[in-house]
Steps between C-alpha positions, in 0.01 A plus 500: 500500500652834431628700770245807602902677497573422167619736203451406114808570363316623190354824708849589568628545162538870420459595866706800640799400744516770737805515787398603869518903456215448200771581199423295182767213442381360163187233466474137500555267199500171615558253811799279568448156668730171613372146460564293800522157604342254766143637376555855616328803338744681274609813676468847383837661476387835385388753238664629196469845492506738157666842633349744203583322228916503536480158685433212662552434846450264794300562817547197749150423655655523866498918356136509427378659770121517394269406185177628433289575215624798380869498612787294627734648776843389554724609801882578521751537221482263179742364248498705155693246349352327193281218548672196427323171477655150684445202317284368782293781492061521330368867420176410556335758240738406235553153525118331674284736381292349145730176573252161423532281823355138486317317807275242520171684417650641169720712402499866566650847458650724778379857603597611782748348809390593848721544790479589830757570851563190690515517911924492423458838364561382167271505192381151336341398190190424625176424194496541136210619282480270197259523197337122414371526153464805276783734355713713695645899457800664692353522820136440403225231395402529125268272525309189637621271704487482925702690736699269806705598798723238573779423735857596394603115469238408306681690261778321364697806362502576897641168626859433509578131270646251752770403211828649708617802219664796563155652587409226745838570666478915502122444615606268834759757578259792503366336824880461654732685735767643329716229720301206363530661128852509520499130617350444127730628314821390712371124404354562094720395215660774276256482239192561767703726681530756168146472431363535839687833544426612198133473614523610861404845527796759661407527815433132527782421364709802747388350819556100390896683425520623818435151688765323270860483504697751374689229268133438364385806527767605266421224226160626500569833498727487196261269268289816487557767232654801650201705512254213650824504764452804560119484562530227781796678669276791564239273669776351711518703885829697412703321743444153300538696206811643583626118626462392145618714300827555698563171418483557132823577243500879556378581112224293517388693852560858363259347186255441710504778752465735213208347369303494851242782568760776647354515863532117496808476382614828757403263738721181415824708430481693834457142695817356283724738681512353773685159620318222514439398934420847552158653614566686170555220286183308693252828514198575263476835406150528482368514888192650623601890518239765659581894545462614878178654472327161325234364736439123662201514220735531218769269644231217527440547154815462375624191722159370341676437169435147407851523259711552833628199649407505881827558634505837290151582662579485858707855516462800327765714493492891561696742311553833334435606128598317282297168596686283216796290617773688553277724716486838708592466816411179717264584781429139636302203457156474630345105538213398339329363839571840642282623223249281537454622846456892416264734407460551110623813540794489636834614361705207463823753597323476864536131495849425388708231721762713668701171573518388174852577341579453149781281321774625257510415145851323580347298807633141474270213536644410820365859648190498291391151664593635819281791434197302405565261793501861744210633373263194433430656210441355119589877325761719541579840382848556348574892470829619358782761610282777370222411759281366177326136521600343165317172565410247775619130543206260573574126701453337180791697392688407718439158525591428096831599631525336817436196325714260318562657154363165360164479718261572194635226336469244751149578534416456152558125547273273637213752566135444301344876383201551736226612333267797642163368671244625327325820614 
């Protein structure tokens, strides 16, 4: 039955994209989806999005703040970058829509694909309208005919084919931690291996990088063409970014740092500076910064950002203009239970942790696990000569280099991928 929740993806095309403040972004041209496996909806990844006419880009669904008839609102920043399709990948518009399906009561014609938010926050493939009978238009009934709702895997275009392909393999993984992906492609042959990555998406493919080792890490890394490289290096955190490419032939590395997106690439060559087993060489540059007159309201807000890991999300960090990494001046960090406990608002200057000191860029790991050990903390601020924070080291940092330098590969043996229970 469909879902009282549920959008036709039809009603969508040509809607308005608006961001937060109201300003026009472009309008919407079609929907981008993921088979899956184990009989699991296929997930909605997100929108592609025309900006005016100059081009196409994509919105992630976890942006899409609200849909309604008239409008679609998306929150925070987006990627202008040109759409780019993954193998894996369905644009539902483009590629279901007028496609002939066959089930047992006859054969039929697709118009229109439901979907509708799961209780995981996601958005599933839910129903699709189908036309029994009759002829069919873009988007419309010509005539005759009967009009059915049915469920998505009644649909065969909409259920993943058990035969293991490339697709089966991409679709399973969708449903993976990064940790368990990684675990895949440490065991496939060469021959999968190249066609699998070719198919993974970047991001997927980024955070699968980051739990191999670095020997792997750089086989995979340089099977891609420079610029697809490039791509999945920016999608890396900047620390694991800079890890890999310092262990590339130095050409190859000043290829690919010139081809990243500037502030990305800003990023990777300020961390490479420093020795590795340093809280410089461990940091991420991208903490949780606040100016002293932000309130608890806004600092809830940001810690709420599903993309930071939950070490990052415990602290924020206080400082002057400029709040990019390296900053103004380092106030303090203020704990995210503190803020949890205060009025909205608050200034978050009046909460800062006067006991909490900060680590040099050239702290050893010796001092830095001391430090952590001190403070029974999982975040720490590192702030330079200047008095600027330039990043902070999180435990998981610190524990990649506490550890053997061979510990992801002995975990890649013997281990089965877990797949995610079903939501």
């Amino acid at each position: 039955m469909l879902k009282s929740t549920a959008v036709f993806i039809s009603r969508l095309r040509g809607l308005p994209v608006l961001d937060v403040s109201g300003d026009s972004v472009g309008w919407v041209r079609d929907v981008v989806i993921s088979l899956r496996s184990l009989d699991r909806a296929p997930r909605v990844k997100g929108l592609v999005v025309d900006i005016f006419g100059r081009r196409r880009i994509f919105v992630p669904m976890i942006r899409v703040h609200a849909i309604d008839p008239n409008q679609v609102t998306i929150s925070a920043q987006v990627d202008t970058r040109q759409f780019r399709r993954w193998e894996s990948e369905i644009l539902v518009i483009a590629d279901l829509f007028d496609r002939k399906v066959q089930r047992p009561t006859g054969s039929g014609v697709i118009y229109d694909i439901a979907m509708a938010p799961s209780r995981a926050r996601e958005w599933l493939i839910t129903d699709a309208a189908l036309r029994e009978g009759g002829s069919m238009g873009r988007f419309r009934i010509r005539s005759g005919g009967q009009t059915v709702v049915v469920p998505w895997n009644d649909v065969p275009a909409l259920v993943l084919s058990a035969e293991r392909t490339t697709d089966t393999v991409v679709a399973r993984m969708a449903d993976m931690k990064p940790a368990d992906v990684a675990r895949e492609l440490h065991d496939m042959d060469p021959a999968r291996l190249a066609d699998v990555v070719h198919a993974l998406d970047d991001t997927q493919l980024a955070e699968a990088l980051e739990e191999l080792p670095s020997d792997e890490q750089i086989q995979v890394i340089t099977t891609l063409d420079n610029e697809r490289a490039a791509d999945v290096l920016e999608e890396m955190d900047p620390d694991d970014a800079a890890d890999l490419i310092g262990e590339l032939p130095s050409d190859v590395a000043e290829d690919l740092l010139q081809r990243m997106e500037p502030d990305e690439a800003r990023d990777v060559r300020n961390l490479l500076l420093y020795e590795d087993y340093t809280a410089g060489g461990m940091m991420t540059p991208e903490p949780v910064i606040l100016a002293p007159d932000a309130t608890v309201a806004e600092a809830l807000a940001r810690v709420r950002d599903e993309e930071l890991t939950p070490a990052l999300a415990s602290m924020v960090f206080v400082c002057r203009a400029p709040l990019d990494t390296p900053s103004g001046r380092f106030l303090g960090g203020v704990h995210t239970q503190r803020l949890l406990r205060e009025p909205p608002s608050f200034m978050v200057s009046r909460l800062i942790d006067s006991d909490l000191q900060a680590m040099s860029p050239e702290s050893g790991i010796a001092e830095v696990s001391r430090y952590f050990a001190t403070y029974n903390l999982v975040v720490a601020p590192v702030v330079n000569s200047d008095q600027q924070l330039v990043g902070a080291v999180t435990v998981d940092d610190l524990l990649d280099h506490m550890l053997p330098e061979d510990w992801r590969g002995t975990q890649m043996d013997g281990v089965e991928p877990r797949e995610v229970a079903r939501g």
